[in-house]
LUMLUM-836002 format. One line per 3 residues: number of its first residue (from 1); their letters; for each residue x, y, z of C-alpha. Coordinates in pm, 1 decimal, always signed. Layout:
<pts>
NUM> a> X,Y,Z ~ ...
</pts>
This chain:
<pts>
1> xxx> +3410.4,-4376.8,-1032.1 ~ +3090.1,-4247.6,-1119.5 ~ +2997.4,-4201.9,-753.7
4> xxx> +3279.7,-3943.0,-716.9 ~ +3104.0,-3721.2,-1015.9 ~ +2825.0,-3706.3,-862.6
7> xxx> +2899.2,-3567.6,-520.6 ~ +3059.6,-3243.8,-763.9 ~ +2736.3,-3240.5,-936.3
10> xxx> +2497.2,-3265.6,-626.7 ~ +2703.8,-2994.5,-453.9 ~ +2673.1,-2766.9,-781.5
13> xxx> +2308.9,-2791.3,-795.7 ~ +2243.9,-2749.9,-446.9 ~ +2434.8,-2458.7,-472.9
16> xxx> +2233.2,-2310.9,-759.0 ~ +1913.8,-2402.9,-569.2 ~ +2010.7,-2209.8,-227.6
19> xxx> +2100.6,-1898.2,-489.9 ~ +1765.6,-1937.8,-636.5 ~ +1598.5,-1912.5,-299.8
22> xxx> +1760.4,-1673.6,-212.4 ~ +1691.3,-1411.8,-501.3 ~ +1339.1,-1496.4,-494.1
25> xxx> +1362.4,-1461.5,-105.1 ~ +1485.8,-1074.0,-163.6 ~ +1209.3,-1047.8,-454.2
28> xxx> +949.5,-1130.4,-192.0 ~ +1117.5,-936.1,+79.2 ~ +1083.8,-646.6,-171.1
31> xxx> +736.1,-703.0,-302.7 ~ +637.1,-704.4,+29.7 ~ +826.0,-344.8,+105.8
34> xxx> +610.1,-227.0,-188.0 ~ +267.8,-338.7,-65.4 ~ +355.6,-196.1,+286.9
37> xxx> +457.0,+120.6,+147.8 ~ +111.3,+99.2,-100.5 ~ -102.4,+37.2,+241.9
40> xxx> +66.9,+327.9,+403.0 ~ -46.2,+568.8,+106.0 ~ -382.5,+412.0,+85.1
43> xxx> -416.1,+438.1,+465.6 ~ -330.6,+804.9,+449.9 ~ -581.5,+887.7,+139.5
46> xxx> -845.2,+698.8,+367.6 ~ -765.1,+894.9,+643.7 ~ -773.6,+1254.0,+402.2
49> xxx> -1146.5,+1080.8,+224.9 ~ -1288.6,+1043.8,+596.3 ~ -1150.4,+1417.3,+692.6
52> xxx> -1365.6,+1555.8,+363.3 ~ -1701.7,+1307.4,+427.9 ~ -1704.7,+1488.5,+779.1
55> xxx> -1688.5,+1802.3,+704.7 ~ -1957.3,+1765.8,+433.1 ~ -2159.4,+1631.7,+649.9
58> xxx> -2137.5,+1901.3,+922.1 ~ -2196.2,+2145.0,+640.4 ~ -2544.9,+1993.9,+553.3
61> xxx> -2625.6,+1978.4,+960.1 ~ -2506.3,+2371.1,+942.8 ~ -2737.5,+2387.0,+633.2
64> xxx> -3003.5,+2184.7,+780.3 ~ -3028.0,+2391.9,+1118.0 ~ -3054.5,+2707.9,+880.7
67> xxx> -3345.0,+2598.0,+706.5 ~ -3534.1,+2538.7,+993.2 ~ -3439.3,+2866.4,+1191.7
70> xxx> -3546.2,+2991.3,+824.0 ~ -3887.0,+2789.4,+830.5 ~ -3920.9,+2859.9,+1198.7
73> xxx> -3901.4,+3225.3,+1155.1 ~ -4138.7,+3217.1,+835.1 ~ -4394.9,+3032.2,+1042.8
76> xxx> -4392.2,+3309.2,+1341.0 ~ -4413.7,+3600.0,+1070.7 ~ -4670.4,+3433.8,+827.1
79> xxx> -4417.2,+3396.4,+544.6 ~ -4365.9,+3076.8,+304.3 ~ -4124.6,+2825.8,+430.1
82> xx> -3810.2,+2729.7,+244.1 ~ -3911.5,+2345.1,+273.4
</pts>
């Protein structure tokens, strides 16, 4: 009769196996929640880092196109540039 025992046994551990997938199928599924939501914040600090690096640089054109109205002006009226 030891081929009736083991039907039990093969039954238990397959048992324990499909439970085993399946908690490390709902880690996964919420590891993978986490890196979405992790994206979504990065995406949106990306977005906020671009928004800053263009307005800087429409600043320094702003700055740049006063200097040389500055320096143009000096140049008619004799004056020292500012460059």
């Amino acid at each position: 009769m030891q081929g009736s025992g083991q039907i039990p046994d093969a039954v238990t551990k397959l048992v324990e196996i499909i439970r085993e997938v399946q908690t490390s199928s709902t880690e996964m599924q919420q590891g993978a929640t986490e890196v979405m939501n992790e994206i979504e914040i990065l995406k949106r600090t990306t977005k906020e880092i671009t928004g800053g690096v263009e307005e800087i640089t429409s600043g320094v054109r702003e700055i740049t196109l006063a200097v040389s109205q500055v320096n143009d002006l000096s140049g008619k009226t004799g004056k020292v540039s500012c460059l």
